[in-house]
C-alpha positions in Angstrom: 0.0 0.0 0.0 3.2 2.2 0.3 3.7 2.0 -3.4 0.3 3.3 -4.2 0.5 6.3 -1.4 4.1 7.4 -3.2 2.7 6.8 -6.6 -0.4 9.3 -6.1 2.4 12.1 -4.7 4.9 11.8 -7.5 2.2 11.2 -10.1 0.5 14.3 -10.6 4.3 16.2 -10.1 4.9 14.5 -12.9 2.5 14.6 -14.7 2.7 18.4 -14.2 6.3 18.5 -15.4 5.4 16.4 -18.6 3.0 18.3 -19.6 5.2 21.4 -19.9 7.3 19.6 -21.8 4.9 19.0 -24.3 4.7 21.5 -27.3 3.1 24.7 -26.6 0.7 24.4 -29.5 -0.9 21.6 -27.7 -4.7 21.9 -27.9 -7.2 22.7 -24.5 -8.9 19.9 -25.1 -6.2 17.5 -24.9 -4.5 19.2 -22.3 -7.8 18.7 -20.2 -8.1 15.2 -21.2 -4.9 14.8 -20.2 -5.0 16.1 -16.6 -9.0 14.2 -16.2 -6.9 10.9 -17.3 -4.1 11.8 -14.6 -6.6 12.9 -12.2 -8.6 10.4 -12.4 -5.6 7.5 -11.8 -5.2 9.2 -8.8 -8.3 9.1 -7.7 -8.0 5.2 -8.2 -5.1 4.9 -6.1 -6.7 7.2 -3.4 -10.1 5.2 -3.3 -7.5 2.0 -3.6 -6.0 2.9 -0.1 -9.5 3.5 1.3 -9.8 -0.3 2.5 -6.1 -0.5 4.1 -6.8 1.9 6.9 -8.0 0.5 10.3 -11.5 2.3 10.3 -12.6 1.0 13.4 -9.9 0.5 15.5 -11.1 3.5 17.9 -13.9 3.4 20.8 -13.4 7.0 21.1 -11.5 9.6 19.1 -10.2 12.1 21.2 -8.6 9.5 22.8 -6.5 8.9 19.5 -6.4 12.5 19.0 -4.9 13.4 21.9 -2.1 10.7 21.8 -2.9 8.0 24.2 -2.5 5.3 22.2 -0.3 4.3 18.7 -2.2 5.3 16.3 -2.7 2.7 13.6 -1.2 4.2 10.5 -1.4 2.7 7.0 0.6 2.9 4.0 4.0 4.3 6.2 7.0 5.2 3.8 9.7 6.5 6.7 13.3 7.0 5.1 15.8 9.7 6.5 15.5 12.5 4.2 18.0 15.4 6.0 19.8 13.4 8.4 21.7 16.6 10.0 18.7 18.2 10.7 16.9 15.5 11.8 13.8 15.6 9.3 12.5 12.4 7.8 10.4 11.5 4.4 8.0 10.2 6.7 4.2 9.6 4.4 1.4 7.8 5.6 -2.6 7.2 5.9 -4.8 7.0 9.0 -9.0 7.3 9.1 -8.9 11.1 9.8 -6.3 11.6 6.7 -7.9 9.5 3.9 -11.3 10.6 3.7 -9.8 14.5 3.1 -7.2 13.0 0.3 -10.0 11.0 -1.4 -12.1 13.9 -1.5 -9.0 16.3 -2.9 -8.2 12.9 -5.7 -12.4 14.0 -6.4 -12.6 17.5 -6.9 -8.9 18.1 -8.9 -10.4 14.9 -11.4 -14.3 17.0 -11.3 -12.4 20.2 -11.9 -10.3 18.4 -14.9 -13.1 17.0 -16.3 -15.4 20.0 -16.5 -12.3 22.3 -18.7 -13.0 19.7 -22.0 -15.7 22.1 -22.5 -15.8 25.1 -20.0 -12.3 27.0 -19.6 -11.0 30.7 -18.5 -11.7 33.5 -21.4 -7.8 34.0 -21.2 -6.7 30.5 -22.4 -3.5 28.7 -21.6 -5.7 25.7 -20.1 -2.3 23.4 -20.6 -0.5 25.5 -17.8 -4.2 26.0 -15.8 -4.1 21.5 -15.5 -0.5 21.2 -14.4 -1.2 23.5 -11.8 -4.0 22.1 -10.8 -1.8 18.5 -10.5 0.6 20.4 -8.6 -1.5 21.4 -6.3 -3.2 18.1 -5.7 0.1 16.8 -5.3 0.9 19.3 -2.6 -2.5 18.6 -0.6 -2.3 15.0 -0.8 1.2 15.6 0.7 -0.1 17.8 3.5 -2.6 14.8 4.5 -0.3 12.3 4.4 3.1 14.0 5.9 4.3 12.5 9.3 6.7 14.8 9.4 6.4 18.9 10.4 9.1 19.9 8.0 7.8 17.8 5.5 4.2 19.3 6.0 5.4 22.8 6.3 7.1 22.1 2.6 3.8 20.4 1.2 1.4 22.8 2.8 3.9 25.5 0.9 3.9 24.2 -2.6 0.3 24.6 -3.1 0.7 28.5 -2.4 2.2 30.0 -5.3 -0.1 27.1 -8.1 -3.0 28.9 -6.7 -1.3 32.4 -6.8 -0.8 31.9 -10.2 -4.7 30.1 -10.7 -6.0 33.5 -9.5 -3.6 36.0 -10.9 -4.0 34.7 -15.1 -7.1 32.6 -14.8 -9.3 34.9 -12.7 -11.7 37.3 -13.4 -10.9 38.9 -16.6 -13.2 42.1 -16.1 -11.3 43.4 -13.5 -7.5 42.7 -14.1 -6.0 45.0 -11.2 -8.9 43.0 -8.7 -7.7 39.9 -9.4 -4.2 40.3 -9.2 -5.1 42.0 -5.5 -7.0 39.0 -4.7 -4.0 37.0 -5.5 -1.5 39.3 -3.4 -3.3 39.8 -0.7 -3.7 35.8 -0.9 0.3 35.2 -1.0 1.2 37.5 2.2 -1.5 36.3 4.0 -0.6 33.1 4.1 3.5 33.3 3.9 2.5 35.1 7.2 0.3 32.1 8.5 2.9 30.0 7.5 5.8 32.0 9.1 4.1 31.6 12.5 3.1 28.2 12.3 7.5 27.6 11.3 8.3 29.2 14.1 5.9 27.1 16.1 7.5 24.0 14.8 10.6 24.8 15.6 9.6 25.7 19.2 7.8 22.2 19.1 11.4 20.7 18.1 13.2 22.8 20.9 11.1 20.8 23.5 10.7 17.7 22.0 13.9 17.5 19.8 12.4 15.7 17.1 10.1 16.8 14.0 8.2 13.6 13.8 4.9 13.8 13.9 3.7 10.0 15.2 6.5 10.5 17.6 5.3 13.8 19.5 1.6 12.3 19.3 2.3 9.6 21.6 5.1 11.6 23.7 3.5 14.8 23.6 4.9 18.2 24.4 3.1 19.0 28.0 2.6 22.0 29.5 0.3 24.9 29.4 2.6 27.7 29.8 5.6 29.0 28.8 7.3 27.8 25.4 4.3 24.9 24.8 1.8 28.0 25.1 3.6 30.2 23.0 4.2 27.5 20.3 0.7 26.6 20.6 -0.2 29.9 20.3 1.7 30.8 17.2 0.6 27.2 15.3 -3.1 28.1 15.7 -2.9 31.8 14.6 -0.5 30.3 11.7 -3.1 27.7 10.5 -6.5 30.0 11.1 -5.2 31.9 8.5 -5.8 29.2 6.2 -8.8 28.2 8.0 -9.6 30.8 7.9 -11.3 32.6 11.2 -12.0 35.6 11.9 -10.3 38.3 12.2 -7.7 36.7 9.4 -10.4 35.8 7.0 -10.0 38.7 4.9 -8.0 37.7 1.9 -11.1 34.9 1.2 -13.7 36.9 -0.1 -11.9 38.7 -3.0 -9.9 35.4 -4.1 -13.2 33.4 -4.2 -14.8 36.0 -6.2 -11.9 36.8 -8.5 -10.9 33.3 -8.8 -12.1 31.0 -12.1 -14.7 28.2 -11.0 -12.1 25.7 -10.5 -10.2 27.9 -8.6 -12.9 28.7 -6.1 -13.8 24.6 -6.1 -10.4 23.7 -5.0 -9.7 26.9 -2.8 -13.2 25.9 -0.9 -13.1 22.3 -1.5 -9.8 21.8 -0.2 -7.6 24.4 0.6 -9.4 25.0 3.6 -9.4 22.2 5.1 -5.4 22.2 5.0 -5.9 24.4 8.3 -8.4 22.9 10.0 -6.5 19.1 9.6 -3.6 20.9 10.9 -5.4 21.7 14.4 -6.3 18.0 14.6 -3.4 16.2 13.2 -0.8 18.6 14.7 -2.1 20.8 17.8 -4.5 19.2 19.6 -2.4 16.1 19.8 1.2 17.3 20.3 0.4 19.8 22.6 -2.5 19.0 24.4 -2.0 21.0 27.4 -1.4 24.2 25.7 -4.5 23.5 23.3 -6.5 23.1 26.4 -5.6 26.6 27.4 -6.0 28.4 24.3 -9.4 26.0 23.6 -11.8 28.8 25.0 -10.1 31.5 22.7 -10.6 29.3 19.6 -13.7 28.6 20.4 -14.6 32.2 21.3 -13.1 33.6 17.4 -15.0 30.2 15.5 -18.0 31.5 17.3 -17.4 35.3 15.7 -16.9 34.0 12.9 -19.9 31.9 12.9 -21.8 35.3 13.4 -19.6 37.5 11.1 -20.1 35.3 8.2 -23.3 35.3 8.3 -24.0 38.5 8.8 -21.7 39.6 6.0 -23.7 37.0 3.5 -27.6 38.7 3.9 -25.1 42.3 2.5 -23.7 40.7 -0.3 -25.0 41.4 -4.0 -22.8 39.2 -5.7 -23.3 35.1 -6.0 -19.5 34.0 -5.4 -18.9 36.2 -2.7 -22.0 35.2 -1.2 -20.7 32.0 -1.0 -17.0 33.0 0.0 -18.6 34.4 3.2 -20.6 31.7 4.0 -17.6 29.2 4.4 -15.9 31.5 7.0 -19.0 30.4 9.1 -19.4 26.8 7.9 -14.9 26.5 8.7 -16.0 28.7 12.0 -18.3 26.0 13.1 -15.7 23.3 12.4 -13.0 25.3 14.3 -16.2 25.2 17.2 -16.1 21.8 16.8 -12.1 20.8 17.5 -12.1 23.7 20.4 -14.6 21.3 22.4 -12.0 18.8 22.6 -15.2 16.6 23.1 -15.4 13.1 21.3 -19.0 14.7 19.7 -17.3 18.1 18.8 -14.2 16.5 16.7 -16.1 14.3 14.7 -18.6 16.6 13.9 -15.5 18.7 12.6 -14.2 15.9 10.8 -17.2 15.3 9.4 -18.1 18.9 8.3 -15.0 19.3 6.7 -16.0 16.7 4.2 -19.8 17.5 3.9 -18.4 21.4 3.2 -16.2 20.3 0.5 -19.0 18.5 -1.5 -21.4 20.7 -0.9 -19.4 24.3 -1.4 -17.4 22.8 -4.0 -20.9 22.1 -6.3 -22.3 25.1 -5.0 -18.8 27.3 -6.5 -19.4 25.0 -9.8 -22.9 26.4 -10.3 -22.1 29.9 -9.3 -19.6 30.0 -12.2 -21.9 28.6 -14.5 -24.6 31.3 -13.6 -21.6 33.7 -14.0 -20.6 32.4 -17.5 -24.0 32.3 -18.9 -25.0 35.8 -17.5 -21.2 37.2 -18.2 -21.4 38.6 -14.2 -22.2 37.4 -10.7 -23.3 40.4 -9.8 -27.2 39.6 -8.7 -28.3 43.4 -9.5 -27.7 42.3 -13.0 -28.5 38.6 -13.4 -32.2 39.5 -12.1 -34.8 36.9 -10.9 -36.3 34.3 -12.5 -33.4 31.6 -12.8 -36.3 28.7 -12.5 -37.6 30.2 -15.2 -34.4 30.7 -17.6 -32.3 28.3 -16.3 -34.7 25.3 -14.5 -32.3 22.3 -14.0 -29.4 25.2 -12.6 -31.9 26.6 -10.7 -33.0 23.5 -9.5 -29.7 22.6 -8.1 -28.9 25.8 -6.7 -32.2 25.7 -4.8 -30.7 21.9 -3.4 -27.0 22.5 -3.0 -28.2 26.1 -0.5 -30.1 23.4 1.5 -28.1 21.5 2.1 -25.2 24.4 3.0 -28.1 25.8 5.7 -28.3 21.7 7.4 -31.3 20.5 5.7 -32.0 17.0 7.8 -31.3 14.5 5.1 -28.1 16.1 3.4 -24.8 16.1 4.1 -24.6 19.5 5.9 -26.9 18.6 8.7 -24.7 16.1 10.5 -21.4 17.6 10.8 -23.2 21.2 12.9 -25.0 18.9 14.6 -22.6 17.0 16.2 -20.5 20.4 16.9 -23.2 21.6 18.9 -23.7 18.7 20.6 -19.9 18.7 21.4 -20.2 22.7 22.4 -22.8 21.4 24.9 -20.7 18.6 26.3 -17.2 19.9 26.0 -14.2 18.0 27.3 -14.3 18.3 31.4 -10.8 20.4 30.9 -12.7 23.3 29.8 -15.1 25.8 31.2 -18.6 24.3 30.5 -21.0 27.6 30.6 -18.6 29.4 28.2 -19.7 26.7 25.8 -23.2 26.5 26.3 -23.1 30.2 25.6 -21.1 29.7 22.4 -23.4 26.8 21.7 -26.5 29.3 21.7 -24.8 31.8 19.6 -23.9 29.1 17.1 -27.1 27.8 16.7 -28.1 31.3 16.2 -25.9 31.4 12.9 -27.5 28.4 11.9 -30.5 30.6 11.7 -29.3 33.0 9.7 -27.6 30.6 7.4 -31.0 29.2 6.6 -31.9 33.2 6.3 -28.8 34.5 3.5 -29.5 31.3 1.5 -33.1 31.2 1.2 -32.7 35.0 0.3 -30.2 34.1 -2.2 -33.0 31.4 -3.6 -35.7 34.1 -3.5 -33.8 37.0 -5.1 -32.1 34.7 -7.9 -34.6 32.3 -8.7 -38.4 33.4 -8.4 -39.4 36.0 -10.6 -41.0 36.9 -13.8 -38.6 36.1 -16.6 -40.8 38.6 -18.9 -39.0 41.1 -17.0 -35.5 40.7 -18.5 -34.9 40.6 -21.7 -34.4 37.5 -24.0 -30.5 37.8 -24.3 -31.0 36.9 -20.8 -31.9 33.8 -21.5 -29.2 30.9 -21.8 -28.4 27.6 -22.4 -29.9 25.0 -19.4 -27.8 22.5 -17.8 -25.0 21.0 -20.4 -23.5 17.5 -20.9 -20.4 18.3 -18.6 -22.0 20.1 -15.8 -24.1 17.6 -15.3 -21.3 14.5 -15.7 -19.2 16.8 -13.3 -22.3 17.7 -10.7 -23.5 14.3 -10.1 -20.4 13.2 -8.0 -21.0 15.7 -5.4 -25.0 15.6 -5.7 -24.9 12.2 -5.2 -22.2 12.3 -2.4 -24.5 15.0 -0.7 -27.4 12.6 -0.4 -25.5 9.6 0.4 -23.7 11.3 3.6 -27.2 12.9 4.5 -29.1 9.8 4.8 -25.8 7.6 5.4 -23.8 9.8 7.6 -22.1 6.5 9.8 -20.3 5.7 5.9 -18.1 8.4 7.5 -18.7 8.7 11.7 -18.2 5.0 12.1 -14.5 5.5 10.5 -14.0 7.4 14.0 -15.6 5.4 16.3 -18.7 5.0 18.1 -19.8 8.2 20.2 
C-alpha cells in the first residue's frame, strides 16, 4: 500500500512536469483530457488505499487524538531524508487523513473533467491543469506527511499554483482585482505560514524531534511557557488558512476573482489544509497548551460563525456570497475541535468533508450562472433563474439546503454533532462558556438558513418577462451535469448515510 500512497504524490508532479514539456501548440482539449486521465488514476489509487486503513480500530476519538494510544497508520514510507537536521520523508494514511485525500483525488479529477468544454476567457488551459496537479500533489502531501518539516514544505507548494490560478485565470473584467485578490492571498498566508514555522521549531526545541507520530504519543506538555507560545503561534498560523476571523480577509476577493475551479479547490480543499492541521498537529502534540488556548478558539469560530453570516444577507454578488458563508461553515468546524469533546471533533471531521461536496458544487454552479450571464453580480443577473435556467436553478435551490443543514443532506450532521460537542465539551474546559457559544452558534444556523433562502428568492423566483431574452441561456449542459452528479450524489449519500463516514471514528 506504500507504493500506491508514493505513486499518487509523485504522479500528478509528474505529470505536471510532462506536460510542460509538451509542445506549446498543444490543444485545450487535450490538455484537459490529459489532466481528467491523470486525475482520475489518482483518484484510483486514493479510493485504492480506502480499504487499508484500520476504520474502526477507535472506541473514542479524542482519545486517539490526543495521543494516548499508537495510532494505527497505513501505508508508512519513513526513510531519512535530512539526516543533519533531523527531518525524515516520513508519508502515511490514517482514518482522519484519507477521507480528506479521497475527497481532494475527487474535486482536482471534477475540476479536470469540466475544462474539456468550459475554460478561462484568457486560455492557456495546458498551464491551468499542471497547476491544478501540482497542487493536488501538494495537498495529498499535507494529508499524508508525518513529518512537520515535510508538511510545512507540502502545505507550501500549493501556495504559489494557486497564486498563479488567480492571478492569469481569474476574473478577466477586473484585471488590477484579481491580481489584489492574489496578493493579498500570498502575504496572508507566507505570514500564517511563518508563524506556524516558528511554532515548529519551538515544538522541536522541547521535543527534539520533528516527527509527527512520535510527539503524538510523547506529547509536548505543559500549558505555559514555550508549549503555550508554540501553541499559540501554530493556531494563529493555521486559522489563516482556515480561515477565522479576524484573518479571513484575503477569502472573499480570491473566491470572487478566482475562475470556477479555482474557487472549487480553494473551498473544497484548501481549507481544510488548516483545519486538519489543528487535529493532526495541535491538539495532539500539545494538548495542554490547546487546552488553554481552547476557549479562545472557540470564542473567534463563534465570531466568525456570526460575522459570516451577517456579512452574506449584504452581499450582491453570487460568489462572494458563497466566499462568506464558508468563513461560518470552517467557524463552526474550528467550534467543533475547540470542544476537545469526542462529539465536537467528529462533527469537525465530518463537516469538513460535507463542506467540501457541498461548497465545491455550489462554487461550480455559481460559475456557470456567471458564464451564462457574463457577471455574478445579482443586481444584474435579475430573478427568475427557474424560469431561464430550471435544472441550474433547480440545483442551486438543493445545493443552499443543504449548506443551511437541511435533515437529510450532508450538511446537517457535521453542525450537529459540533453543537452537541459545544454542549458537552471536554471536562478540561469551562462548561458555561460553551453552552453560551453553543446558543450563539445555533443562532448562525438561523441566519444561514436566512442568507440562503434570500439568495433562492432573489435569484430564482421571478418573472422572466422582466429581462430581456438575451438573458436567457443555455440550461444545464453534458459536462455540468457528468461533473455535478459526483458531489450531488455524495450529498445525499452522507445525508441519509452519515455513519459511511462517523463509524471511521468510532462510536460516540
Amino acid at each position: 500500500m506504500s507504493a500506491i500512497l508514493l505513486g499518487i504524490l509523485a504522479l500528478p508532479l509528474l505529470a505536471a512536469l510532462a506536460l510542460w514539456a509538451l509542445p506549446a501548440a498543444i490543444g485545450d482539449r487535450l490538455a484537459a483530457l490529459y489532466g481528467s486521465v491523470i486525475s482520475g488514476l489518482v483518484l484510483v489509487g486514493s479510493l485504492l488505499l480506502w480499504p487499508s486503513g484500520s476504520w474502526f480500530a477507535y472506541s473514542n476519538l479524542l482519545d486517539e487524538v490526543l495521543g494516548d494510544g499508537v495510532r494505527p497508520l497505513q501505508a508508512v514510507t519513513n526513510v531519512p531524508w535530512i539526516p543533519a537536521l533531523g527531518v525524515r520523508f516520513h508519508v502515511a494514511v490514517d482514518s482522519i487523513s484519507m477521507p480528506l485525500i479521497v475527497l481532494t483525488a475527487l474535486l482536482v479529477f471534477l475540476c479536470c473533467l469540466y475544462s474539456l468544454k468550459i475554460t478561462p476567457r484568457v486560455g492557456r488551459t495546458r498551464s491551468l491543469i499542471a497547476l491544478l496537479l501540482v497542487i493536488e500533489a501538494g495537498v495529498i502531501g499535507t494529508f499524508s506527511a508525518m513529518d512537520l518539516v515535510l508538511f510545512f514544505i507540502c502545505f507550501e507548494i500549493v501556495l504559489i499554483p494557486m497564486w498563479l490560478v488567480i492571478d492569469i485565470w481569474g476574473d478577466d473584467h477586473d484585471p488590477a482585482g484579481r491580481k489584489r485578490a492574489a496578493t493579498t492571498f500570498v502575504l496572508m498566508t507566507v505570514f500564517g505560514s511563518a508563524l506556524m514555522l516558528i511554532g515548529f521549531l519551538l515544538v522541536y526545541r522541547e521535543a527534539g524531534t520533528f516527527d509527527i507520530v512520535r510527539l503524538t504519543n510523547s506529547p509536548v506538555l505543559g500549558g505555559h511557557g514555550v508549549p503555550l507560545a508554540a501553541a499559540v503561534l501554530i493556531a494563529v498560523g493555521l486559522a489563516v488558512k482556515v480561515p477565522l476571523w479576524p484573518l479571513h480577509i484575503w477569502l472573499p476577493d480570491a473566491h470572487a476573482k478566482a475562475p470556477t475551479v479555482g474557487s472549487v479547490l480553494l473551498a473544497g480543499v484548501l481549507l481544510k489544509l488548516g483545519t486538519y492541521g489543528l487535529i493532526r498537529i495541535l491538539v495532539p502534540v500539545l494538548p495542554d497548551a490547546t487546552v488553554t488556548i481552547a476557549p479562545y478558539l472557540a470564542g473567534f469560530s463563534t465570531v466568525a460563525i456570526i460575522a459570516g453570516s451577517l456579512a452574506c444577507l449584504a452581499q450582491t454578488d453570487v460568489k462572494r456570497l458563497i466566499a462568506y458563508s464558508s468563513v461560518g461553515h470552517m467557524g463552526f468546524i474550528g467550534l467543533g475541535i475547540a470542544t476537545l469533546s469526542p462529539a465536537g471533533l467528529r462533527g469537525a471531521l465530518f463537516a469538513n468533508i460535507a463542506h467540501g461536496i457541498i461548497t465545491g458544487l455550489l462554487f461550480f454552479l455559481a460559475g456557470a450562472i456567471k458564464d451564462r450571464h457574463d457577471t455574478s453580480d445579482l443586481r444584474t443577473i435579475g430573478r427568475a433563474l427557474y424560469a431561464r435556467l430550471p435544472r441550474i436553478g433547480a440545483l442551486l435551490t438543493f445545493a443552499c439546503l443543504a449548506s443551511l443543514g437541511l435533515p437529510g443532506l450532508a450538511g446537517f450532521w457535521g453542525e450537529m454533532l459540533i453543537l452537541l460537542g459545544a454542549y458537552d465539551p471536554s471536562d478540561l474546559l469551562p462548561r458555561t462558556t460553551y453552552l453560551v457559544l453553543m446558543v450563539i452558534a445555533g443562532l448562525g444556523t438561523v441566519l444561514t438558513a436566512a442568507y440562503f433562502l434570500r439568495l433562492v428568492r432573489n435569484l430564482c423566483q421571478g418573472d422572466p418577462a422582466e429581462h430581456p431574452a438575451a438573458a436567457f441561456a443555455v440550461d444545464l449542459s453534458r459536462i455540468e451535469l457528468i461533473t455535478w452528479a459526483p458531489l450531488i450524489a455524495l450529498t445525499v449519500l452522507l445525508g441519509v448515510w452519515p455513519g459511511l463516514l462517523l463509524t471511521q471514528w468510532g462510536s460516540l
